[in-house]
N, C-alpha and C positions, 0 to 999 in steps of 0.2 A: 504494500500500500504506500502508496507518496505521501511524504512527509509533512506535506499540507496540509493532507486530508484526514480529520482526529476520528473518524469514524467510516464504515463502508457506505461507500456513492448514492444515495436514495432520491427519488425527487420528492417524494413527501415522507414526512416523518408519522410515526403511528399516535395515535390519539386514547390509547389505551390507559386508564387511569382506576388505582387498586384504592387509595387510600392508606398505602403501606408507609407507615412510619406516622401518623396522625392519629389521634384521638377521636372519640365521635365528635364531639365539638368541632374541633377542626377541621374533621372530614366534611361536616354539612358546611358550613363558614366554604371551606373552597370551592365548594360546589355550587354555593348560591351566583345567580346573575352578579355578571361584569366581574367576577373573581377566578372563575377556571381556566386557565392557562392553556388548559389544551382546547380549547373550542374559540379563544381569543381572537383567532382569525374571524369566524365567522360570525362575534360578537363584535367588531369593531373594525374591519378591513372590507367586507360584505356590506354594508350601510352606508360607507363613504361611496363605494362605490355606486351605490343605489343610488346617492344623496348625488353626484357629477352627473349621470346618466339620464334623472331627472330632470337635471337643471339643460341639459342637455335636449331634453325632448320636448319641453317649452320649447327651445326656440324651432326646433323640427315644426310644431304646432302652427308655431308663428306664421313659420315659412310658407309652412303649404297653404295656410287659409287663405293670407298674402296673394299665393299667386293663384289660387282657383277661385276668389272674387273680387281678382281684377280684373278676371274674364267674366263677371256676370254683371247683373243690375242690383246688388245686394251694396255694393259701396256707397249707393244713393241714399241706404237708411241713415236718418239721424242717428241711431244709435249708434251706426258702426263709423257713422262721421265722428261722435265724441267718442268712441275706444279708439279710434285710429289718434285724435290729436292727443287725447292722455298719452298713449304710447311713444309717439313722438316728442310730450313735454320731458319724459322720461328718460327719454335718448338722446334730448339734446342739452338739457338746462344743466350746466356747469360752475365751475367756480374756479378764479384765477386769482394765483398771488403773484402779487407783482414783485414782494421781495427775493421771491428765489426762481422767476420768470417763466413758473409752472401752472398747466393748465390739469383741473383735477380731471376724474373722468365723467362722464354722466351721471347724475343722479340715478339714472336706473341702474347700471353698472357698479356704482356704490352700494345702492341697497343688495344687489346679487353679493359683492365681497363682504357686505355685513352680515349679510345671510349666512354666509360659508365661515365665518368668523366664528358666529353666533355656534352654528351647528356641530364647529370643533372642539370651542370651548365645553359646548354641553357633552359630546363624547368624551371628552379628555379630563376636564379637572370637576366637573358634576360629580360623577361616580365615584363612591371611597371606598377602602381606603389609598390613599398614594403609594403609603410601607404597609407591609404586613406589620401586622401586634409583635411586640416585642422583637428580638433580637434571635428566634429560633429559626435553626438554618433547615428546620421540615419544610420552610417553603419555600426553598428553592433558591437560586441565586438570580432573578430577575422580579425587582419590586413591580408592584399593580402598576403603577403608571408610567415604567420606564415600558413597562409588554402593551397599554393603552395607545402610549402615542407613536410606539414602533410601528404595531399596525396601523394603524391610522397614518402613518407616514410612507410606509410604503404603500400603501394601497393610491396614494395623490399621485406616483410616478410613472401608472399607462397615459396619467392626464397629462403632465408638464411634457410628456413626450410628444404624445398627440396634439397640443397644442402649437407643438415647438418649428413645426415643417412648414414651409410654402406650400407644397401640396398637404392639401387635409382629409378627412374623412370627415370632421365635425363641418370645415366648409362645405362639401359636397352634399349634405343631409340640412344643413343651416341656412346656407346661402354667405355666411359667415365670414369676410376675409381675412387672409391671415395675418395680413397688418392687425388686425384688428385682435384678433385673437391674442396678439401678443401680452394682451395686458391682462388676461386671462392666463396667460404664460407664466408671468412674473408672480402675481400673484397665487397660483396653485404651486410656484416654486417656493419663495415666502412661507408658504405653511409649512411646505414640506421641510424647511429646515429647519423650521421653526419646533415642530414637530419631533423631529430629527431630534434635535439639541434636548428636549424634553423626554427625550428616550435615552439619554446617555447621564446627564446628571443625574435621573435615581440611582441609577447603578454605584455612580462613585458615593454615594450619601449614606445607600445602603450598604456596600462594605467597610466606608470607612466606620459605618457604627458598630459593624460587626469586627473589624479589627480583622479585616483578610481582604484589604484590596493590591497590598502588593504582593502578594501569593495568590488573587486572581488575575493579576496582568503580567507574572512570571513565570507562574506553574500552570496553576489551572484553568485557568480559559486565555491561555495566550494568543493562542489563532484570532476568535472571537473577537477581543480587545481590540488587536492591532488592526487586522481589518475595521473593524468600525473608525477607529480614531484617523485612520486614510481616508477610509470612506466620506466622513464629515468634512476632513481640511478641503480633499474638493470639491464638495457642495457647495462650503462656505465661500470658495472661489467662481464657482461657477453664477450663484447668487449674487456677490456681492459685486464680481466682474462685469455683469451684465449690466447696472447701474449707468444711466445715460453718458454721466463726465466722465466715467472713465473709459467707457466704449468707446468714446469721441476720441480720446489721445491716441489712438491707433485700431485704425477699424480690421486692417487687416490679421494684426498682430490679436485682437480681440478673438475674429473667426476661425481661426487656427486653432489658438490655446480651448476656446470655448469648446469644438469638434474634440480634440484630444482631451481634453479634464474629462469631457464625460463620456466617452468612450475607458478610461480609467477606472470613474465613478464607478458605475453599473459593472464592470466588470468585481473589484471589490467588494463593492457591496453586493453580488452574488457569492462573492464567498463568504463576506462575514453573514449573510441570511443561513447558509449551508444547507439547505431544503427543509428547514423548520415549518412543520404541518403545510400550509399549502402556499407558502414564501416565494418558492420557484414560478409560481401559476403566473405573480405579476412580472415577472421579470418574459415569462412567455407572450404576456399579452400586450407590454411594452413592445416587443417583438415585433408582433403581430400589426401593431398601430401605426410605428413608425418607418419600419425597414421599407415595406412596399412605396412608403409618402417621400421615403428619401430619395429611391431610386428610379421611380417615375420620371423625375426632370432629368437625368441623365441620359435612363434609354431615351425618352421624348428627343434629348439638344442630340444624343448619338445619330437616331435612326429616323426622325423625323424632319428635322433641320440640319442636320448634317456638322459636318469640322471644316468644311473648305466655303464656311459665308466669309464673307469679306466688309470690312468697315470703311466707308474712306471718311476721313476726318478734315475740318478746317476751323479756323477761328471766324465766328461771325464779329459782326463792326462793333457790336458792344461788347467783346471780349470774353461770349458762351461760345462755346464750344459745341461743334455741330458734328454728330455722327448720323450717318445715312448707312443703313443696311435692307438689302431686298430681302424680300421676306415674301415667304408661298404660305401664309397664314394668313388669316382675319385677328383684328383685335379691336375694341372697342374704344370711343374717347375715355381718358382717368386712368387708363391702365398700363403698367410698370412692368419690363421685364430687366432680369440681370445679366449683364456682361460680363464675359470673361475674354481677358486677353493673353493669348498663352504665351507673346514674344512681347509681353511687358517684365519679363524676369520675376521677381518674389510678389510681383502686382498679381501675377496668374497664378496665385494660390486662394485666390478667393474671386468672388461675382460680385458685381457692385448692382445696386437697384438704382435704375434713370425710369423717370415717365417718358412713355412715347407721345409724339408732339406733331402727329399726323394721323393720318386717316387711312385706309386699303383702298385701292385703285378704285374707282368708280365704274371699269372700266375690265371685264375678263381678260383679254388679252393684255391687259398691261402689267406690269411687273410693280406691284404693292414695295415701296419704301417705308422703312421704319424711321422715324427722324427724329432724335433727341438732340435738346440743347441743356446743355450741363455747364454750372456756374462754377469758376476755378475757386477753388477752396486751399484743402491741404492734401500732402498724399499724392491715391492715385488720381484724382482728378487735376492737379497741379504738373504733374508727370504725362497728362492725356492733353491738355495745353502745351506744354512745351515741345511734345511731340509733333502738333498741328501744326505749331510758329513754326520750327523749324522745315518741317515734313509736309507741307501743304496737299492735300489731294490727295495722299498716300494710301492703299488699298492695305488694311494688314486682318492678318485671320483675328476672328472674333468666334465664340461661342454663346448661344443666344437661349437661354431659360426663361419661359414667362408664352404668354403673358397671362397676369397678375391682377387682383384686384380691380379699379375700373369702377365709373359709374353706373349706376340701373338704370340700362336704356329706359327699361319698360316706367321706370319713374320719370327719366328726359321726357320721353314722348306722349306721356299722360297728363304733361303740365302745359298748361294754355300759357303762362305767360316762364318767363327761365330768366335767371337774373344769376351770372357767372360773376365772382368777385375773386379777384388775385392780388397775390403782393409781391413781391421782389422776385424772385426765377418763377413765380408761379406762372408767370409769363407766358412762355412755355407751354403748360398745362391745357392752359384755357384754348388755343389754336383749335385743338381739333372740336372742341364744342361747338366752337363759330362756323366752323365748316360743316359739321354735320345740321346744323341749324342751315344752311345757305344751302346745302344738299336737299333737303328737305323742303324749301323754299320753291327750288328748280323744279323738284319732283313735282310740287303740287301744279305748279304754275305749267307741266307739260303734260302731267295728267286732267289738268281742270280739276283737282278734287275739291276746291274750296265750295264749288256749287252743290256738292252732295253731301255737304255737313249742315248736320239740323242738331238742334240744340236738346231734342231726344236721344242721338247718336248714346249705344249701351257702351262702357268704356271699354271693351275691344276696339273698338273702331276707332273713339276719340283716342286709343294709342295711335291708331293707323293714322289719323287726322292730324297729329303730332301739336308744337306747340305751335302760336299765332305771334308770338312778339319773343324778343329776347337784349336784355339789358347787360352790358360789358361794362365791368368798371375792375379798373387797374391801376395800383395807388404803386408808384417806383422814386426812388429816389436818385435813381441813375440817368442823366442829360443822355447820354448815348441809348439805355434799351428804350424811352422815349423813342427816338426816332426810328430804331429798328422796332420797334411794334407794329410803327405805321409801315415803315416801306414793307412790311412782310402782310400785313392786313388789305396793303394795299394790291398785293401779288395776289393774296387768296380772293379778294372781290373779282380781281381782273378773271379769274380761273371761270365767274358765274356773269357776265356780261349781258348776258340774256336777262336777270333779273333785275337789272339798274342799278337805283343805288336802293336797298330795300328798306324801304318806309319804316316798319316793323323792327328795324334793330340802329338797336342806340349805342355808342360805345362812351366812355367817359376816363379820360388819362389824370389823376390826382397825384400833383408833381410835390413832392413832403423833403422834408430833408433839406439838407443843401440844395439839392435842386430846383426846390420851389424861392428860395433868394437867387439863385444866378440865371434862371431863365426867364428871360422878358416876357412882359405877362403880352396875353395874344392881342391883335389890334384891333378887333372889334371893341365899342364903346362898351359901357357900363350896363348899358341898358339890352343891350346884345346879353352880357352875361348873366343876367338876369330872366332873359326870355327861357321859358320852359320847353322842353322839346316835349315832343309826345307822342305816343303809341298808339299805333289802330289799333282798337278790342272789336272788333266786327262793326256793328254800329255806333259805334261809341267814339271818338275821340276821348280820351283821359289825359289833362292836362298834368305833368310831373315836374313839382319845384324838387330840382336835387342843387340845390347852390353852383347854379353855370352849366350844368348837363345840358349837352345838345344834341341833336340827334346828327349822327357821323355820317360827314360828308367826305367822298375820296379824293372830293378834288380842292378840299382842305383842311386836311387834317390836323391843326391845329386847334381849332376852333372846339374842340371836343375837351381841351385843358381845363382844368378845374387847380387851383393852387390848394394843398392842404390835405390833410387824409380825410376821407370820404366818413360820412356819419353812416354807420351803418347801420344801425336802428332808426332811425329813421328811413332810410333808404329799401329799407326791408318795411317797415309801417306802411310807407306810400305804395308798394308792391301788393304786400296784403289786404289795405283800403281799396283799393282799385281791383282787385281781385273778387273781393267780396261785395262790394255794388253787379259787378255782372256774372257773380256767381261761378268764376274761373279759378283753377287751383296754381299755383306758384310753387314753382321748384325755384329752390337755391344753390347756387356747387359754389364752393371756396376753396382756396389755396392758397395760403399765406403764412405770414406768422404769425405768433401764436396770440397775442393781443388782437389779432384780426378776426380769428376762429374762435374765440373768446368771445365777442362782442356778438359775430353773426349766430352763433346757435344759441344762444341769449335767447335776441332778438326773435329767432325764430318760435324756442319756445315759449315765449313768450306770448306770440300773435298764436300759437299751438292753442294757449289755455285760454284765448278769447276763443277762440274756436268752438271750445267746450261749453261755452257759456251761450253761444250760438252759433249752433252747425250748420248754418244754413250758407256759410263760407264754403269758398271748393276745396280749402286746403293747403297747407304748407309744409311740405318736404323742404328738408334741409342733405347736402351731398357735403360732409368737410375731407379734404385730402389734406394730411398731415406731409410737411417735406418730409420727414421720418421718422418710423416710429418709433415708441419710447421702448 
């Protein structure tokens, strides 16, 4: 037998229990609930699991009602108008400290981690006692609450796993993205260490009262010890590493150590479990959840996208960086895939996440570009810059995973009015929304479909009928993406010639920063900036004060400047008033930073809970795209 191994190889251990060496007292005492050791698994590792799996099939619930009546005439009841806008007060309403420049998560999302808070606490420190009575070694050498929060701790790790992938099985059942997921990540890790650490000090509290914890960590459970005490140092690394500041110091150096700690972890801590009752089960169904979600994107970029794409790179006039790769895929406006460059040296040990910043060919026979522009930072993006200055044009192999995340068309095209808000590279972002919107525009205008829309239309259709207006507003502090917005806004109009300049969409540039003292204000009068532009709602003209918003013109683009960051509650008020006189629903997407994302889902849920108060508004979806996640 190997020297590792303190007993023969089993995957579960026997659950046979005589009462030999106990008194009747103490025999019934260990036998009562939350006390028997041998059934502890499926008194306390069995329930957590129940307890994720539930929480779990809520959002399954969500999901499917979600999508099978947004194909009926069931979203027209006021009742389901006021559970739709609670649900969204839920999802969106936040809180932001400004002293440590953090945005918290949803209020729904909060109460789900209070929940889970809540439901650990009552497993773990509820139940007594923590020690066995007195200092008698008949029970064992594992105290009530160091065996409570073991299992309970490993039974949290098919979920940190399952949460942990780009590909998911929770997203594919949820709808769920894995950005999204992530904070779900952090937190089901949190416990588990937490957890963790609450299964390791009874042990030392109860030997040392027993006076044998150095003849438990030299003689007699030495394996057991050591593994555990490895096992923890890289949780607590794995946990505490993943921590936003310090991911930032080195992302690559991050994704390395992170893949290797816990590839260690899980290896250890399958040995310090050693197949204790059914220990090994979770380490199988970790297995289970993960391995196929890891490998997917690989065979996917191996056999479906191939190793011989090619990137060519240049520097745009405002100093992003523009990668262009053809691509035999579809993808959606909002959605991010990862690069890999393998002849970047120690850069090609990890994939970086970029949003793509165009559209699929309109067009079968033409050859779909993927087109990101990526702002110079630190790193590999500062390395992917100076490679363009130098290397202009330059074709070099790329590896391409994704795509990723993305907005809910089926929410774009169900909102009568769409109001896109960005801030600094969200830039970027926002392109292909405008284009699918101008898309949309072309279609209708060559289909004629405006004539076969009636105000009965069941919301199948009005997704088909898509939105009627769409509001742009982009607050930069940068004089140069200023003017590369327009000449690139004005490239994407020129692509739709046929639909003029479209009445229906307004764009609005809020110059803040430095930039709003050095660039000369525009030379139309006062009273120019003051005049409101405004949107056709079918019959309706709806006049909109947004301070200087005009409606964009291509053949001067200027005029569209606004000095100052944009109020965005307001901006979203005037949205939802205008919405809710003609009975129209309003989507919002955002990308920015995080005092911006702050402000609009506020806002949002805020007109959310008038909603509730009177549902006889269309509604307000909110879309936020974090630059990345926590």
């Amino acid at each position: 037998m190997a020297a590792w191994l303190p007993q023969p190889l089993m995957f579960e251990s026997g659950r046979a229990f005589d009462c030999e060496g106990f008194d009747p007292d103490q025999c019934e005492y260990y036998q009562e609930p939350w006390h028997n050791w041998y059934v502890a698994d499926w008194t306390f590792a069995l329930p957590t699991v129940a307890f994720f799996m539930c929480t779990i099939g809520i959002f399954i619930i969500g999901h499917a009602c979600t999508q099978m009546l947004a194909l009926s005439r069931r979203p027209g009841l006021l009742t389901w108008r006021r559970g739709v806008a609670a649900i969204r007060y839920l999802a969106y309403r936040g809180f932001h400290l400004k002293a440590f420049g953090w945005n918290s998560a949803p209020v729904g999302v909060l109460f789900l981690g209070a929940t889970g808070a809540i439901f650990f606490f009552c497993m773990d420190l509820a139940p007594s006692p923590y020690y066995w009575p007195g200092t008698d070694t008949v029970w064992g050498d594992s105290p009530s609450l160091g065996t409570r929060s073991g299992w309970l701790a490993l039974a949290c790790m098919p979920f940190v796993f399952a949460t942990a992938s780009k590909t998911s099985w929770i997203t594919l059942v949820t709808g769920v993205t894995h950005e999204k997921l992530q904070v779900f990540h952090r937190w089901i890790s949190y416990a588990f260490l937490i957890l963790a650490l609450m299964h390791t000090f009874p042990f030392i509290v109860w030997h040392v009262r027993n006076h044998d914890l150095v003849n438990q960590v030299t003689v007699s459970n030495t394996f057991e010890y050591w593994t555990g005490i490895v096992a923890i140092i890289f949780q607590a690394w794995l946990t505490f590493a993943s921590w936003g500041p310090f991911r930032k110091l080195g992302y690559e150096f991050f994704k390395a150590t992170h893949f290797l700690s816990a590839i260690v972890f899980v290896v250890v801590f399958f040995w310090h479990c050693g197949g204790t009752l059914t220990s090994w089960d979770y380490f199988v169904a970790t297995a289970a959840v993960y391995v196929p979600c890891w490998a997917y994107p690989w065979l996917r970029t191996l056999f479906e996208y191939g190793i011989g794409e090619k990137a060519q790179i240049f520097v745009e006039d405002n100093g992003y960086t523009r990668i262009t790769i053809p691509a035999n895929f579809e993808w959606q406006p909002g959605q991010h895939s990862f690069l890999r460059f393998p002849s970047f040296g120690i850069h090609a040990l990890s994939s970086h996440p970029f949003t793509v910043c165009s559209l699929p060919s309109k067009s079968s026979d033409a050859v779909s570009k993927m087109v990101f522009y990526i702002r110079r930072q630190g790193g590999f993006t500062a390395r992917l810059y100076e490679y363009a200055i130098t290397q202009p044009g330059t074709q070099i192999p790329v590896l391409v995973d994704g795509p990723y995340g993305g907005i809910d068309n089926q929410k774009y095209f169900g909102s009568d009015r769409l109001v896109v808000i960005a801030g600094g590279s969200g830039v970027g972002w926002m392109l292909p929304l405008i284009e699918q919107y101008l898309r949309h525009l072309s279609l209708k205008v060559g289909g004629n479909l405006e004539n076969k829309e009636t105000s009965d239309d069941p919301p199948h259709q009005r997704i088909r009928r898509g939105p009627r207006s769409l509001r742009v507003i982009l607050a930069t502090r940068d004089v140069t993406t200023r003017t590369w917005f327009h000449t690139v806004l004005n490239d994407l109009l020129s692509d739709y010639k046929s639909l003029g300049t479209p009445r229906d969409l307004s764009i609005e540039v809020h110059l803040t920063g430095e930039t709003e003292r050095i660039v000369q204000p525009p030379s139309q009068s006062d009273s120019d900036l003051e005049r409101c532009g405004s949107l056709s709602t079918g019959e309706e003209t709806i006049e909109k004060h947004a301070g200087g918003q005009k409606t964009f013109n291509t053949n001067d683009a200027p005029e569209d400047e606004v000095r100052g960051r944009p109020d965005l509650p307001s901006i979203i008020r005037e949205e939802a008033a205008a919405g809710s006189r003609t009975g129209q629903a309003v989507g919002v997407f955002v990308c920015g930073p995080l005092t911006m994302q702050n402000d609009a889902r506020n806002a949002v849920a805020k007109e959310n809970l008038g909603i509730l108060k009177n549902p006889t508004a269309g509604g307000m979806y909110l879309h936020l795209e974090h630059f990345s996640w926590a």
